[in-house]
N, C-alpha and C positions, 0 to 999 in steps of 0.2 A: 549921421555918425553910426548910427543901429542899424543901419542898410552895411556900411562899408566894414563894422566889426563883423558880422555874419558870414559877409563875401569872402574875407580872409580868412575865417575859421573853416566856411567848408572847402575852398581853395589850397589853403596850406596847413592841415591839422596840424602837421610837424613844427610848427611855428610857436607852440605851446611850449614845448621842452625848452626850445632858446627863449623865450621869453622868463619861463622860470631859474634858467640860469644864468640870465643877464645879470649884472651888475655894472653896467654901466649903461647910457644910453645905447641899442642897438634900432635899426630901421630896417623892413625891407624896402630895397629900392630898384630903378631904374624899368627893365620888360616887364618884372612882377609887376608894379603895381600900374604900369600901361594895360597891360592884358588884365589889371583884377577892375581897373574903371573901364573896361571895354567891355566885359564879360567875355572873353576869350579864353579858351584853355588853358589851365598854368603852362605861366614859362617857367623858365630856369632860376632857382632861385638865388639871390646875389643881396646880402645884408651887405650893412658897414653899422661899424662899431667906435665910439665917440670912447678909444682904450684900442685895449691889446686884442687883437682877432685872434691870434694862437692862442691866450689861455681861454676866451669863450671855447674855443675849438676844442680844449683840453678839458673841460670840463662839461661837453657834450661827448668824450667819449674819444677823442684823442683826432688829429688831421690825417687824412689819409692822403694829404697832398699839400707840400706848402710851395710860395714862390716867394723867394727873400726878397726879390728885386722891387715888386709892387706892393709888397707886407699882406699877401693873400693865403687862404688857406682854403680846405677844401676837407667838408668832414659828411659824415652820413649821419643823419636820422630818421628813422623810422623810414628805411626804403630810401630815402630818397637824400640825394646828394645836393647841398649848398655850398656857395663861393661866398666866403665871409670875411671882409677886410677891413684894416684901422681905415678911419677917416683919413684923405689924404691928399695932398695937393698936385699937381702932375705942371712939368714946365718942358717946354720942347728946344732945345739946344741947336738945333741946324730944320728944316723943313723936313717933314718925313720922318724925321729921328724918333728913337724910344724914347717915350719923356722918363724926365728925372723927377722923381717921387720924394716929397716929406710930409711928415704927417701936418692934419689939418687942425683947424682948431675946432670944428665943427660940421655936421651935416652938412648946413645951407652952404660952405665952402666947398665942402664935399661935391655937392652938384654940381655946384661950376664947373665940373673939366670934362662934365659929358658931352654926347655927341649932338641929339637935339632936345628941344624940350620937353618934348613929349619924353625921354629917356630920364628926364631930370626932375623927376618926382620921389618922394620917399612917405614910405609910411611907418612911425614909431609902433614898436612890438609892446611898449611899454605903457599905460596910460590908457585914455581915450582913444581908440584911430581917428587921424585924422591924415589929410594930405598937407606934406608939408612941398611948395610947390613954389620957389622964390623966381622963376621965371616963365610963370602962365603955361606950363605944360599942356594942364587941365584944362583951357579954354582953345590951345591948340588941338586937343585931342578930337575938342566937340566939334571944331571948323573943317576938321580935317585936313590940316596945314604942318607941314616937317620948317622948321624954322632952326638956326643951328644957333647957338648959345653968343657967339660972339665973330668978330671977322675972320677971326686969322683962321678957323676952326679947319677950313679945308689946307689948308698950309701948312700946320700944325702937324694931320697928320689926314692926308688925301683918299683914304681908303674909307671916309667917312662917304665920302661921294659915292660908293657902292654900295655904303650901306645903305645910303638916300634909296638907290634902286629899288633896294628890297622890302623896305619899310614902306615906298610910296607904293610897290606891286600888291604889297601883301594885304594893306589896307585902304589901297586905290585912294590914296591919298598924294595933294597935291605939293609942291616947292611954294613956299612963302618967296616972294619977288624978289629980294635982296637975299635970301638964300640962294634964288634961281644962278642969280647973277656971281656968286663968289662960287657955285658949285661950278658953273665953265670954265672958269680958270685953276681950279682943282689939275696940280700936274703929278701924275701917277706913278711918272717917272722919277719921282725922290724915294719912291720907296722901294724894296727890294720886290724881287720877283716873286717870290717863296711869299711875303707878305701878301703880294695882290692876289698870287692865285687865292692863297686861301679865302681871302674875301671874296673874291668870285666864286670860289665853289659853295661858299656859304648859300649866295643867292641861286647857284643851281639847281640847288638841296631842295629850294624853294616850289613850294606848288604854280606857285606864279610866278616862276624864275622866266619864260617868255614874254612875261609886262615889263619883266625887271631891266632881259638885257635890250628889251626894244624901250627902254629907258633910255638907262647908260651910253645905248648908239642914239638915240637924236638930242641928247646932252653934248655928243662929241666926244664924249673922253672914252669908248671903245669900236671898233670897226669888223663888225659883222663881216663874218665870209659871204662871199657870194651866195646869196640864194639862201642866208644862214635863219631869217628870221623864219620862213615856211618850214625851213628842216628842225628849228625848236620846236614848233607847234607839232610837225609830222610826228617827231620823236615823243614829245611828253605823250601825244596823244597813246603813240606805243607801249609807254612805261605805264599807261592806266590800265593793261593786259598783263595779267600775273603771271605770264610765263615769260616775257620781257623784263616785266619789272623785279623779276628772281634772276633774272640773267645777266644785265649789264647794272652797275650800280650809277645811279638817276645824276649825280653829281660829275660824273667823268664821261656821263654819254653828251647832258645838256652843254657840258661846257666845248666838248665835241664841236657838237651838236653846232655852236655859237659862233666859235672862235677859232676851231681846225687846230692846227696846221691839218691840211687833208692828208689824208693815207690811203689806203685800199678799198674803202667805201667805194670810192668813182666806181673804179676797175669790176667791182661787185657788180654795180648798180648798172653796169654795161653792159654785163654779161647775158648772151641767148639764155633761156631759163634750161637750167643742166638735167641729163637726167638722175635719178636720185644718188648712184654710186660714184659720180662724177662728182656733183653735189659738196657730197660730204668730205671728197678728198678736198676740194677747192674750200670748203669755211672751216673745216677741222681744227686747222690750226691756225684760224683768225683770231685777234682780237676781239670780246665780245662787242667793245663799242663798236668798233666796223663794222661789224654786221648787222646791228642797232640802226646804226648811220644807214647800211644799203639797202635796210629793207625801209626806210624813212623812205627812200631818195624814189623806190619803186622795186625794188629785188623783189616780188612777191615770193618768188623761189624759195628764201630763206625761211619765211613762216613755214615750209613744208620739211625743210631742212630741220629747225627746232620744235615743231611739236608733232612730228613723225621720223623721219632718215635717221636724225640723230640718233633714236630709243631704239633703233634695230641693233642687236649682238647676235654673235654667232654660239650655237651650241658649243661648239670645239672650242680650247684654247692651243695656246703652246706645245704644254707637256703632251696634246693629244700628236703634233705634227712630230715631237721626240720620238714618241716611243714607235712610231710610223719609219721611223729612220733617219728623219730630218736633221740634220748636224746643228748644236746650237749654233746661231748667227742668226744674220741678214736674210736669209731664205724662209726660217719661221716669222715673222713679220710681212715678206712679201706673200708667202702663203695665206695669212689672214686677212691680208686686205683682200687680196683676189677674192677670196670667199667672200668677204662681208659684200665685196663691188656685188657680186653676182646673186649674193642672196636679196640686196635692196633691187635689186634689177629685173627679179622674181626670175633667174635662172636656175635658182635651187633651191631646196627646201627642207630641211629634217638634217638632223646629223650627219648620217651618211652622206649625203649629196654634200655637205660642207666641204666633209675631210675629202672627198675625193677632188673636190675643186681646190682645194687648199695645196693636198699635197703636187697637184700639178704642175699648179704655178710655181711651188717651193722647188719643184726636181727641173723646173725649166730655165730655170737662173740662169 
């Protein structure tokens, strides 16, 4: 109990303030207190409250975010931002559907409409810490086993089955047997499109979003592009380089990366290696994930393309092709590429050489 008070004081300082302005029972629950029996970095913090979650909210200083639909609220303390809600029951109307929400009578009800049990722990901010754990979360956690709450759970609402992915990647944990078996017939098509991506991008976001979706594909329920599972690894491995990983953002390359639909990566990736002015007119106005994708696939060209061609600028701009003669339009633009073509090409160099390459191309329209 002196071990788990501890873990949560240096884990969640901000847990003090809610605590001193509870009035009713409050808990943190669900990834908190996975990640506080793991020792993992805090997660994202997510009370419920055994009462009204807007007036805790109000009386930490007001919600900077509510949602009436689930009785959720979302307020700041001390830095840091929690989801704080009534205790509450969730009932799912058609497969896939948003469930319908009333409040509960209690925590331990509370838990029941989580995902697995490892997610279905809570710890009282009030009193002694202790885990309150009504469906062996805590011994799932030690086994290393994702086990889901009840049957219907992937029916209910099937996007649980990609979270499976990402909780068994992240912590290389296994499907409990009867879990196994209700996660394949998990059908992904009751839910909206807009819903899955977002869970998919979730687990792209992931460090081990390549265990996750080489999950989900030998589960069945997604189907890898051709050639998709070496082009996650090629890619992550790219995004652990910080000029990739500042360039395309890791969630829309892996899912790329994953699931396609293909674009102009191929065409990239087929290309004779250009020379530098050539280059830059050809990935200029790519997509960054396509080029993510074709320097994955083999472009080596492109690493020369983004951590050199690209950085090259010409001394001149525009107003310099104006006051030269050049009539605003289409001509100062063609004049500037000429230039920049010919300066990455090392056909000229210094200002002068610019504007005379510039204005040539601009007078030969």
């Amino acid at each position: 109990m002196t071990d788990l008070a501890a873990a949560l004081r240096h884990a969640h300082p901000e847990l003090d303030r809610v605590r001193r302005a509870a009035r009713e029972p409050v808990y943190l629950v669900g990834g908190a207190v996975r990640d506080l029996l793991l020792g993992r970095p805090r997660a994202d913090v997510d009370l419920v409250v055994e009462g009204d979650a807007a007036a805790l909210a109000a009386r930490l200083g007001g919600a900077s975010a509510e949602h009436d639909r689930f009785g959720t609220v979302k307020v700041e303390v001390e830095g840091h931002e929690l989801d704080i809600a009534s205790a509450r029951t969730e009932t799912y109307p058609a497969p896939g559907s948003l469930p319908v929400v009333a409040p509960a009578g209690g925590i331990e009800v509370d838990l029941g409409r989580r995902d697995f049990t490892i997610n279905a722990m809570a710890v009282p901010l009030t009193g002694e810490p202790r885990v309150v754990d009504p469906h062996g979360g805590r011994a799932d956690l030690e086994r290393g086993v994702l086990r889901v709450l009840h049957p219907r759970s992937f029916e209910d609402d099937p996007t649980r089955a990609i979270r499976a992915a990402r909780y068994a990647a992240r912590f290389d944990f296994e499907l409990e047997p009867e879990t196994g078996k209700l996660l394949r017939r998990a059908d992904l098509t009751t839910v909206s499109a807009d819903r899955r991506r977002a869970e998919l991008e979730r687990l792209a976001a992931e460090g081990s979003a390549c265990q996750g979706f080489e999950r989900l594909d030998g589960w069945g329920l997604i189907d890898l592009r051709d050639d998709g599972l070496d082009l996650l690894r090629a890619v992550d491995d790219l995004l652990e380089r910080p000029h990739w990983a500042e360039f395309a953002p890791r969630e829309e390359a892996m899912m790329a990366a994953a699931l396609g639909p293909p674009g102009g990566e191929e065409l990239l990736a087929s290309m004779w290696p250009p020379r530098p002015g050539e280059g830059v007119e050809v990935a200029g106005g790519r997509d960054p994930v396509e080029l993510i994708l074709a320097r994955a696939m083999g472009a080596d060209w492109i690493e020369q393309y983004l951590t050199a061609w690209s950085r090259v600028e010409l001394e001149i701009g525009g107003d310099d092709l104006i006051a030269a003669g050049v009539p605003q339009g289409p001509a100062v633009g063609r004049g500037l590429r000429a230039a920049r073509r010919r300066k990455l090409e090392g056909e000229v160099s210094g200002r002068e050489a610019e504007l005379a390459a510039a204005l040539e191309a601009a007078r030969a329209g």
